[in-house]
MIBAZA-539365 format. One record per atom (N, C-alpha, C): residue number from 1; residue in one letter; atom name; x, y, z. Coordinates in nm, 4 decimals. Example, Ala and Ser with C-alpha at 12.3 -4.5 7.8 and 13.67 -1.06 7.14 Angstrom:
REC   pos   code   site         xx         yy         zz
REC     1      A      N     1.3190    -0.5690     0.7800
REC     1      A     CA     1.2300    -0.4500     0.7800
REC     1      A      C     1.3200    -0.3300     0.7800
REC     2      S      N     1.2850    -0.2250     0.7080
REC     2      S     CA     1.3670    -0.1060     0.7140
REC     2      S      C     1.2900     0.0030     0.7870
This chain:
REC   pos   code   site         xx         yy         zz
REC     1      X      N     0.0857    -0.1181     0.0000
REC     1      X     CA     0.0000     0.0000     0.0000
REC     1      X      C     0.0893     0.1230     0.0000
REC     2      X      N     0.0587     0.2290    -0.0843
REC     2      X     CA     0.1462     0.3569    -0.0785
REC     2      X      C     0.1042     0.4520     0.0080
REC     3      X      N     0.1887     0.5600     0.0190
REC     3      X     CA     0.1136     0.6641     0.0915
REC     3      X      C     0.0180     0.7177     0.0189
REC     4      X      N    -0.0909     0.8276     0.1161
REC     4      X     CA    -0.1974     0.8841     0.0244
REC     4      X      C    -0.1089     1.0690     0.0184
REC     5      X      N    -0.0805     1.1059    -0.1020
REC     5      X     CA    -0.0955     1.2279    -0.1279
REC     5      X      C    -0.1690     1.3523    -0.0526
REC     6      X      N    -0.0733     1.4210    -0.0205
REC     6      X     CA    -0.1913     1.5123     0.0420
REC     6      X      C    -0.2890     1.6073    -0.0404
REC     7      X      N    -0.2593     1.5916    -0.1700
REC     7      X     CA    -0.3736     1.6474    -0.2592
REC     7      X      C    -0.4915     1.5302    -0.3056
REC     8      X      N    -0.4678     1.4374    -0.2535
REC     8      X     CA    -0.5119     1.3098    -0.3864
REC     8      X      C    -0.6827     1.2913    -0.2862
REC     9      X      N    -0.6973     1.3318    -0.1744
REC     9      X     CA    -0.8821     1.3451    -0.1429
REC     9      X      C    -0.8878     1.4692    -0.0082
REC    10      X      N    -0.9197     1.5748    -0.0070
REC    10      X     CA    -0.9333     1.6517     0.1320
REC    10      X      C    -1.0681     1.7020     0.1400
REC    11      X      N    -1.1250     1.7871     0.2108
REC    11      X     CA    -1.2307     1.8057     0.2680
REC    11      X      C    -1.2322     1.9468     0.3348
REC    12      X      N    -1.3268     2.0566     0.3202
REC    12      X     CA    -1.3219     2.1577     0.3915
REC    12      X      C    -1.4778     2.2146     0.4548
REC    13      X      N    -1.5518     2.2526     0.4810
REC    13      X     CA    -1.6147     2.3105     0.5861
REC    13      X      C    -1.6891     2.4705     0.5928
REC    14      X      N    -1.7566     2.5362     0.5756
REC    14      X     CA    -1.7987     2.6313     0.5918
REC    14      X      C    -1.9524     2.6201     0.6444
REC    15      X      N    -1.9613     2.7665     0.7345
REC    15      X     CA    -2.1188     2.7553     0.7166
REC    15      X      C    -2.1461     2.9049     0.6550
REC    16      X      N    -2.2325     2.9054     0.5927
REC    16      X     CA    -2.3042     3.0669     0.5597
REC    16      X      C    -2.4395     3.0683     0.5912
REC    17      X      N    -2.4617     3.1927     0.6042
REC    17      X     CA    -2.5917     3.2154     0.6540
REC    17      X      C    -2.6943     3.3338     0.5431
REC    18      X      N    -2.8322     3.2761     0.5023
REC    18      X     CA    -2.8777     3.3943     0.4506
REC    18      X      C    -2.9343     3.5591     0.4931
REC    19      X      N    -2.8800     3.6329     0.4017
REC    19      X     CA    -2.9195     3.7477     0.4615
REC    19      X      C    -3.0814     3.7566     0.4045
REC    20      X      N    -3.1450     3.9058     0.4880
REC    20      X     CA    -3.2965     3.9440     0.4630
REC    20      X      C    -3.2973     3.9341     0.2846
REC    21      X      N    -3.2552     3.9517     0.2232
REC    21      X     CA    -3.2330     3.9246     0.0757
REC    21      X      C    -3.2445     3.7683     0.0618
REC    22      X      N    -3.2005     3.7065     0.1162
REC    22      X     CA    -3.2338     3.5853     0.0531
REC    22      X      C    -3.0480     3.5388     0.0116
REC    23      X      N    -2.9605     3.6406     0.0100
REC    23      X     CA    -2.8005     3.6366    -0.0304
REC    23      X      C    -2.7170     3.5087     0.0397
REC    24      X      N    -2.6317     3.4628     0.0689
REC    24      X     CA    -2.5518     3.3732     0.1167
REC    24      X      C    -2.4097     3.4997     0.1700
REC    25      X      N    -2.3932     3.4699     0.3010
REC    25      X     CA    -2.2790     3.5568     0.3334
REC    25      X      C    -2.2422     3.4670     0.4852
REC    26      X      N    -2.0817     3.4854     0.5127
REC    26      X     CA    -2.0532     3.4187     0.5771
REC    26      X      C    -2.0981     3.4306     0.7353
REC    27      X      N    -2.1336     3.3365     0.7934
REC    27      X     CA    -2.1841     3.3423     0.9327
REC    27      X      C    -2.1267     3.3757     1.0328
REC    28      X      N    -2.1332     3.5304     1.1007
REC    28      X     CA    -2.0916     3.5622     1.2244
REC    28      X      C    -2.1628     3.5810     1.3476
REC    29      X      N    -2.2793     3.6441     1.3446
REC    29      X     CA    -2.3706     3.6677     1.4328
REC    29      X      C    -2.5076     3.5516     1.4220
REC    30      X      N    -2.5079     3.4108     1.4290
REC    30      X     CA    -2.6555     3.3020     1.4184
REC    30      X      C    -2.7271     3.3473     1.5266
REC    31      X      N    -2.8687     3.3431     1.5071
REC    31      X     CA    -2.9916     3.3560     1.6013
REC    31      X      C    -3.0174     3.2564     1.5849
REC    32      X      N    -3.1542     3.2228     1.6981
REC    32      X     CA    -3.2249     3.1458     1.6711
REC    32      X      C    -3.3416     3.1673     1.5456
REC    33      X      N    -3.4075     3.0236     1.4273
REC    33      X     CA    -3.4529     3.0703     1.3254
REC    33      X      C    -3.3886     3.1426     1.1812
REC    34      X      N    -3.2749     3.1665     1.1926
REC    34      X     CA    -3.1355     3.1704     1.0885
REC    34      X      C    -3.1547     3.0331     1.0201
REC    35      X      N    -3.1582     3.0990     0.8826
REC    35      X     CA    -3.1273     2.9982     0.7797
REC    35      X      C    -2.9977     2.9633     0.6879
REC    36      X      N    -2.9503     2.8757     0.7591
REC    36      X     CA    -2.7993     2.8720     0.7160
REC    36      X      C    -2.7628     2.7634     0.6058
REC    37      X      N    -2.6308     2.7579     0.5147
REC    37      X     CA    -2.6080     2.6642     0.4390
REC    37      X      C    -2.4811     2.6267     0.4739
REC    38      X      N    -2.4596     2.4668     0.4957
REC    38      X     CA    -2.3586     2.4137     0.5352
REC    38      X      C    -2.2830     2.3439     0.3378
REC    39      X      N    -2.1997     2.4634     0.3317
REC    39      X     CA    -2.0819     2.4122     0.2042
REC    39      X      C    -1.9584     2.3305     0.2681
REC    40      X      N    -1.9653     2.2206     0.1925
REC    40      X     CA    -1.8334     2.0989     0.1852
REC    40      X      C    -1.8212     2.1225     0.0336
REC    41      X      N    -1.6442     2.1400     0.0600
REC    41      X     CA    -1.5510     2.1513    -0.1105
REC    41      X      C    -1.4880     2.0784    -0.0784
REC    42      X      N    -1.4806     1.9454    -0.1584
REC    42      X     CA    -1.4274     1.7828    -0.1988
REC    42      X      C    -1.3280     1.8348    -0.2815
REC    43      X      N    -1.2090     1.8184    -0.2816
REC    43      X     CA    -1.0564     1.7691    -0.3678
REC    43      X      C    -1.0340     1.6687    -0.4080
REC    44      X      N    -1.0568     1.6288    -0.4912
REC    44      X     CA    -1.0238     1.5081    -0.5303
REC    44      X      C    -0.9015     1.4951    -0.6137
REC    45      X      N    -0.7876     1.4365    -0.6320
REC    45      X     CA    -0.6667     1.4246    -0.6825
REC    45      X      C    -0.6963     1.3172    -0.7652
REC    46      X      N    -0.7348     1.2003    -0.7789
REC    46      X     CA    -0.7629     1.1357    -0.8942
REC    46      X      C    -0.9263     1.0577    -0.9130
REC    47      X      N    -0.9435     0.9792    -0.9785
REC    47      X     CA    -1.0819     0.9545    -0.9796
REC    47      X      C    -1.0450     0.8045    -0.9275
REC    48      X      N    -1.2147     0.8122    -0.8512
REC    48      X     CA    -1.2527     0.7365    -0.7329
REC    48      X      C    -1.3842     0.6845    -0.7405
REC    49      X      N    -1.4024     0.5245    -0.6797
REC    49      X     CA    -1.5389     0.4656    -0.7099
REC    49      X      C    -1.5960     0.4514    -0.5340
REC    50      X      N    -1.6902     0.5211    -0.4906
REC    50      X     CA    -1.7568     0.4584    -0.3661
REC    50      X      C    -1.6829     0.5241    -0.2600
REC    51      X      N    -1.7217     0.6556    -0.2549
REC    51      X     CA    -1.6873     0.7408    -0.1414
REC    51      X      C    -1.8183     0.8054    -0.0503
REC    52      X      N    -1.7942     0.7532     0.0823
REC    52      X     CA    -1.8947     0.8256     0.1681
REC    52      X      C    -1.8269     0.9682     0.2395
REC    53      X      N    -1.9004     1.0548     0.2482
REC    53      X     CA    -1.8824     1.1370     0.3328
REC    53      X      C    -1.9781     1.1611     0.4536
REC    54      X      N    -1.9163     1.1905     0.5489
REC    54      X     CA    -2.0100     1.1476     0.6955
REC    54      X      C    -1.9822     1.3350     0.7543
REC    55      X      N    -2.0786     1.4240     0.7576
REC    55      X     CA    -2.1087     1.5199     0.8246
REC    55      X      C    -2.1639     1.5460     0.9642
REC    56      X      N    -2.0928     1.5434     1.0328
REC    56      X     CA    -2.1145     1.5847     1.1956
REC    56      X      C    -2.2089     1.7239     1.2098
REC    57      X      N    -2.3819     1.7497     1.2150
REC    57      X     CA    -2.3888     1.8627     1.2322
REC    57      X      C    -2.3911     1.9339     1.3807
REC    58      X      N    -2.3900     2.0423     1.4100
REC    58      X     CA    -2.3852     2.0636     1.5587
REC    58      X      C    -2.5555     2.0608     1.6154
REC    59      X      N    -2.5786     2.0402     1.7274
REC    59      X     CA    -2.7243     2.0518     1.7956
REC    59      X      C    -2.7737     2.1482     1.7777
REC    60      X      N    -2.7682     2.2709     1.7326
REC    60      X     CA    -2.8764     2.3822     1.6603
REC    60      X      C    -2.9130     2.3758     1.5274
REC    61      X      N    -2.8534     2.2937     1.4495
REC    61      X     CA    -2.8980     2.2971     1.2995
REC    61      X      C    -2.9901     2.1450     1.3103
REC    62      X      N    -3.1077     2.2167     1.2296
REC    62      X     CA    -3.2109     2.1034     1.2254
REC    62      X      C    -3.1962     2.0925     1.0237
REC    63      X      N    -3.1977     1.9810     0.9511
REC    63      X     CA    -3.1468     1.9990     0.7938
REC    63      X      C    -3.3594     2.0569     0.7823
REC    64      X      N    -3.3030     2.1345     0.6701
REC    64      X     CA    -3.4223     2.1562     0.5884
REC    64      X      C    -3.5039     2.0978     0.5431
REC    65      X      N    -3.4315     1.9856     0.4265
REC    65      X     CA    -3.4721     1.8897     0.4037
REC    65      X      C    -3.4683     1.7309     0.4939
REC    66      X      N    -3.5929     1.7001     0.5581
REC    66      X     CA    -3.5611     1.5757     0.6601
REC    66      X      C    -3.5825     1.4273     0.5679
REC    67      X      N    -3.5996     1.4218     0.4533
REC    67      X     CA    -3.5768     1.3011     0.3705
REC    67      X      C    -3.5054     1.2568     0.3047
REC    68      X      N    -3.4027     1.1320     0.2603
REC    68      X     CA    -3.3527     1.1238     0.2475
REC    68      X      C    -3.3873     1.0843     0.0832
REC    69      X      N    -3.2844     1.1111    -0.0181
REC    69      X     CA    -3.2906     1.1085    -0.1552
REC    69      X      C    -3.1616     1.1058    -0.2201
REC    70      X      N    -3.2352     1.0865    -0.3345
REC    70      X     CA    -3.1033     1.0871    -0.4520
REC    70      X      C    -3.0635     1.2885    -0.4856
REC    71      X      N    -2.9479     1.3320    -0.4907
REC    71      X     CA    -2.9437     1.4275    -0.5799
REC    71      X      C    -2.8326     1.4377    -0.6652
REC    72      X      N    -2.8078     1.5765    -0.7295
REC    72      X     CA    -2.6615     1.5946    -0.8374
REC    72      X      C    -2.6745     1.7710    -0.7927
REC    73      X      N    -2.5329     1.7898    -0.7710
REC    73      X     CA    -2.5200     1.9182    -0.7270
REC    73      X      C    -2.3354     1.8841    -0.7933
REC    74      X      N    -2.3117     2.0359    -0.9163
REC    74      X     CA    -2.1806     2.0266    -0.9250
REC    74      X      C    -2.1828     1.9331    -0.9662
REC    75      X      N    -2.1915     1.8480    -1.0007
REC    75      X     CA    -2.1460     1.7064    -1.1406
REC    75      X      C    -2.1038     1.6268    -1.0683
REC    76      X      N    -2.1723     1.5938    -0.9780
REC    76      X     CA    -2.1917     1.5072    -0.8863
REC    76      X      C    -2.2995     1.4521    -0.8221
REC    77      X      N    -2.3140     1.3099    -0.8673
REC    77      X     CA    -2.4120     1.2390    -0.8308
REC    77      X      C    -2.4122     1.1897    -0.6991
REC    78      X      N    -2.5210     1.1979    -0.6421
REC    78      X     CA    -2.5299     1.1314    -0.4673
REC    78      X      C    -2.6339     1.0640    -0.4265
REC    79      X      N    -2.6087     1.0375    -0.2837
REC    79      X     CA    -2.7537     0.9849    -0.2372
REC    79      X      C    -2.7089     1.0443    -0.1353
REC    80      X      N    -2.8124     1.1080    -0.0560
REC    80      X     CA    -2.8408     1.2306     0.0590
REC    80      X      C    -2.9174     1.1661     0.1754
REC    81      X      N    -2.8572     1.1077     0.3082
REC    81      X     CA    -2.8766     1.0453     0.4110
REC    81      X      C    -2.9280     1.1143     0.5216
REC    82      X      N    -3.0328     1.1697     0.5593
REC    82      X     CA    -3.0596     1.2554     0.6878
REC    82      X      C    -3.0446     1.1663     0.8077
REC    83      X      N    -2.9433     1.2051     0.8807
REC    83      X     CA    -2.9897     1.1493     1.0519
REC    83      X      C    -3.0280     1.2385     1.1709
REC    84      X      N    -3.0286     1.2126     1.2589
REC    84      X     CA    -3.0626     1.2824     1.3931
REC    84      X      C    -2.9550     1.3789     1.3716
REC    85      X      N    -2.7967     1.3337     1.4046
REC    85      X     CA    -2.6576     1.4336     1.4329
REC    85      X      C    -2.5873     1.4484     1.3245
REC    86      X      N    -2.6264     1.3879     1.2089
REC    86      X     CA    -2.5086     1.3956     1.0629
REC    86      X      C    -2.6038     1.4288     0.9472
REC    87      X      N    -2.5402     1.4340     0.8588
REC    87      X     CA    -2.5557     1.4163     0.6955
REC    87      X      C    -2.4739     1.2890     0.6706
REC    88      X      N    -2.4839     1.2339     0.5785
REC    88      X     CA    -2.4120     1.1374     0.4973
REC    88      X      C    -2.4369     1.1182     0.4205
REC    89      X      N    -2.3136     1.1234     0.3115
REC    89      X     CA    -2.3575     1.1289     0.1430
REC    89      X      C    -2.2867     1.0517     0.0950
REC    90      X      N    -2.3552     0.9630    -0.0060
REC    90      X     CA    -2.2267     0.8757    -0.0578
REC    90      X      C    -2.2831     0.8834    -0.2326
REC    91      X      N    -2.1003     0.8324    -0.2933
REC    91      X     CA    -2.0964     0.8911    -0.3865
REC    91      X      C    -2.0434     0.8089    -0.4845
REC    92      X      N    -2.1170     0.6980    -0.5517
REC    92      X     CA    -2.0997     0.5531    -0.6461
REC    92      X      C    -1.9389     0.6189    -0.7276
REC    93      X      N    -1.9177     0.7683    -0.7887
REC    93      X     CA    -1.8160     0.7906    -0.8476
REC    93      X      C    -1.7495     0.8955    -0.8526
REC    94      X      N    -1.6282     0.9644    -0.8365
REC    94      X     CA    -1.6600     1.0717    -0.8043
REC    94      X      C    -1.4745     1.0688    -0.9306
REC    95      X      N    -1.4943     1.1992    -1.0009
REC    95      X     CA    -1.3739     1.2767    -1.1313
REC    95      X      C    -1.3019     1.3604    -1.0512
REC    96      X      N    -1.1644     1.3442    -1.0991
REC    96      X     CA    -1.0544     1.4412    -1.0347
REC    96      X      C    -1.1154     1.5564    -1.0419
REC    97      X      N    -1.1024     1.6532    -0.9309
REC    97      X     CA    -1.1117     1.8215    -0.9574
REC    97      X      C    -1.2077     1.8248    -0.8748
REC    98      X      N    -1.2833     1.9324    -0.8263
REC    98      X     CA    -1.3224     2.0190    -0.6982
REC    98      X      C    -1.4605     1.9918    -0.6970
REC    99      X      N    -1.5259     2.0094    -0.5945
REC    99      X     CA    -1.6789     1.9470    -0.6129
REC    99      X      C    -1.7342     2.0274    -0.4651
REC   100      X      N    -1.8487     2.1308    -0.5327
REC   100      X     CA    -1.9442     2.2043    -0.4140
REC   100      X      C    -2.0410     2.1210    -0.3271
REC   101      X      N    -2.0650     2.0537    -0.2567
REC   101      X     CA    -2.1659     2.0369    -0.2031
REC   101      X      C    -2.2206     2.0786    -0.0681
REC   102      X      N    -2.3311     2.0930    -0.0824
REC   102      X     CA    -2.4246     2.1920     0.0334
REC   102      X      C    -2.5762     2.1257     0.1118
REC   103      X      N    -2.6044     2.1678     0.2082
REC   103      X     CA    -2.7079     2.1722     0.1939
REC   103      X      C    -2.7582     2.2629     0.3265
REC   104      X      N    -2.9098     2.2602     0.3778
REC   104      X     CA    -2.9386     2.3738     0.4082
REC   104      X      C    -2.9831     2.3388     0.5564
REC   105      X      N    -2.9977     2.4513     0.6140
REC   105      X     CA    -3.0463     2.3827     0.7963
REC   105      X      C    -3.1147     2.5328     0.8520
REC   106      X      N    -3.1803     2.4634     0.9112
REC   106      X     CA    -3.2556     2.5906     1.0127
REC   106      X      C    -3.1627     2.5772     1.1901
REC   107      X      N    -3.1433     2.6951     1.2612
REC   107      X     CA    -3.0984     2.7275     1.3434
REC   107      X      C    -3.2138     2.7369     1.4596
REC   108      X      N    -3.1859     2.6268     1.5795
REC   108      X     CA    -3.2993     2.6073     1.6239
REC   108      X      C    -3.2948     2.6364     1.7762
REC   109      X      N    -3.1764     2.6718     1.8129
REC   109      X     CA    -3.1928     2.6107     1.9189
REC   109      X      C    -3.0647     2.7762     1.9638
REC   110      X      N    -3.0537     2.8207     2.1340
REC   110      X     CA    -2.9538     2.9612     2.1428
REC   110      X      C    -2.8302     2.8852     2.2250
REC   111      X      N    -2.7536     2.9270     2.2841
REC   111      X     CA    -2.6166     2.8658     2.2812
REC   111      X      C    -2.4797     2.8623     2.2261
REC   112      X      N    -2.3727     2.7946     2.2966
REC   112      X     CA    -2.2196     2.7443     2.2285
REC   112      X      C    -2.2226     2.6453     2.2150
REC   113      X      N    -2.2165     2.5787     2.0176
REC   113      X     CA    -2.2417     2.4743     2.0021
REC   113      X      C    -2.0972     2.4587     1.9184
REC   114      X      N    -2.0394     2.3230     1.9569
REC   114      X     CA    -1.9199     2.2389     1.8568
REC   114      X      C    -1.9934     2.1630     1.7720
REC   115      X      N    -1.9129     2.1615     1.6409
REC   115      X     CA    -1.9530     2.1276     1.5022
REC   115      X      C    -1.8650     2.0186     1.4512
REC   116      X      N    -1.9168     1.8991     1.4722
REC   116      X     CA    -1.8427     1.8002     1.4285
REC   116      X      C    -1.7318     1.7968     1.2836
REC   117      X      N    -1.6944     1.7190     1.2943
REC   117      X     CA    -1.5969     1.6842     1.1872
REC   117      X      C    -1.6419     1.6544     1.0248
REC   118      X      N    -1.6283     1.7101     0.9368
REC   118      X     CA    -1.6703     1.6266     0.8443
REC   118      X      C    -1.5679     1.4892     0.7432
REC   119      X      N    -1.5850     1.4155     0.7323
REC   119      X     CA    -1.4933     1.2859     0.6861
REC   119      X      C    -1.5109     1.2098     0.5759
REC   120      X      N    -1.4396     1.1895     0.5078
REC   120      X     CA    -1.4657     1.1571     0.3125
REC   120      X      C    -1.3478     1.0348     0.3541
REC   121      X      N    -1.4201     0.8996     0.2941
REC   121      X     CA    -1.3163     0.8449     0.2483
REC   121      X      C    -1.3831     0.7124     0.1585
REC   122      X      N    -1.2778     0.7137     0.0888
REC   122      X     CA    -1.3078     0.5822    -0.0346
REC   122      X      C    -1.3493     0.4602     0.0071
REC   123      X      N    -1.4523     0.3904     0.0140
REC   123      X     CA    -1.4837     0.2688     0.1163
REC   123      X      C    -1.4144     0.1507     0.0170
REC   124      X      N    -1.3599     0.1191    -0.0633
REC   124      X     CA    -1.2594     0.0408    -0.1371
REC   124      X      C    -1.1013     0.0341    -0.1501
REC   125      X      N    -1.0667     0.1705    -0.0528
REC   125      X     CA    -0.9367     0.2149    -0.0874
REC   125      X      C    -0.9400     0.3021     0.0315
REC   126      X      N    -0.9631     0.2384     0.1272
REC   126      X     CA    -0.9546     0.3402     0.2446
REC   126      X      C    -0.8479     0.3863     0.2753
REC   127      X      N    -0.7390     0.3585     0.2346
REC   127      X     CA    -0.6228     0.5103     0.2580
REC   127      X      C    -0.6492     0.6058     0.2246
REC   128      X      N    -0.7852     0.6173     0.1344
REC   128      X     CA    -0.7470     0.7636     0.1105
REC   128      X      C    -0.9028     0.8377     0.2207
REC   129      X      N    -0.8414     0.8871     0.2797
REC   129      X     CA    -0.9455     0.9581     0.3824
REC   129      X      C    -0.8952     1.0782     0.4142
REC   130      X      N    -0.9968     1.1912     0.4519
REC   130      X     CA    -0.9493     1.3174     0.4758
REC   130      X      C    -1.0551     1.3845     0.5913
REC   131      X      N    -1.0119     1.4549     0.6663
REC   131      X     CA    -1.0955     1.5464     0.7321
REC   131      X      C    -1.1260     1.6803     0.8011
REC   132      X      N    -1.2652     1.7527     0.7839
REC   132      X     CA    -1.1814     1.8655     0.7900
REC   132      X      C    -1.1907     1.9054     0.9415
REC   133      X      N    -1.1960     2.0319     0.9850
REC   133      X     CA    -1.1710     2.1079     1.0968
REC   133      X      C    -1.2925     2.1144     1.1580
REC   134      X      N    -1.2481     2.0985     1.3306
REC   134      X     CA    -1.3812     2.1203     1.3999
REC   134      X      C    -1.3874     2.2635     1.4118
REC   135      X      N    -1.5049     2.2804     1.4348
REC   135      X     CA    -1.5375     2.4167     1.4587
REC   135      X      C    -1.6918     2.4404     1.5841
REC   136      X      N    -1.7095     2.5860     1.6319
REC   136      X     CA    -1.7716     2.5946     1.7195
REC   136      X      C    -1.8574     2.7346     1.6326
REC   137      X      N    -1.9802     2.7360     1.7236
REC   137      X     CA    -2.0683     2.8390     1.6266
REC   137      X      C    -2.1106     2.9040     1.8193
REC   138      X      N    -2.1866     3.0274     1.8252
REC   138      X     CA    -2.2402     3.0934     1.9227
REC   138      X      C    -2.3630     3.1017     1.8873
REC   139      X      N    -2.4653     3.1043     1.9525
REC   139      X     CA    -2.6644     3.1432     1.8659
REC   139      X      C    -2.7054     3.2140     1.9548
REC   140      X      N    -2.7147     3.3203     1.9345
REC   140      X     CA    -2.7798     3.4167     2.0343
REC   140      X      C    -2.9280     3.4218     2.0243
């Protein structure tokens, strides 16, 4: 087995929040009732068959959508897993080069909440795994 590249699968993390417009701008001040979008940008360094990604959300985000389905966002095909504390998306194939995926959550709850990890890795070739940064949010 070789090493994995540090370009060859990573994972990054944001949340944004919409403004009274309806705009996407990055989240500093969450209330309760804030409608926020949680963006993951996938790196992929070469092409890959059968990758899950497992999203940790924190206890104030409730997902928008609570069913679970097929979608394609960015040229990328998925299947979209709702649970109680995660997202999980998995991904039959996934082409070298950069890949948006998002999705959306309501802010439910006031508090200091930690934001799990999010984690991508090839379930055939599990060396290659990546993950990104925890993070903490405030909800006034």
């Amino acid at each position: 087995i070789g090493e994995q590249k540090v370009d060859d699968l990573s994972i990054t993390e944001q949340i944004l929040v919409y403004d009274a417009e309806g705009k996407l701008t990055k989240a500093h001040n969450l209330k309760v009732g804030d409608k926020v979008r949680i963006e993951l940008t996938v790196k992929c360094g070469k092409n890959m068959e059968y990758i899950t990604l497992n999203d940790q959300r924190g206890a104030c985000f409730e997902p928008v959508d609570k069913v679970s389905t097929y979608d394609y966002q960015h040229g990328c095909c998925m299947y979209r897993e709702i649970k109680d504390f995660a997202t999980n998306i998995f991904i039959p194939y996934l082409s070298k080069g950069t890949y948006v995926l998002n999705y959306d959550c309501y802010v439910t709850n006031s508090g200091s909440f930690g934001i799990g990890i999010a984690t991508i890795q090839c379930q055939y070739a599990p060396q290659f795994v990546a993950h990104s940064a925890g993070n903490s949010v405030i909800v006034k």
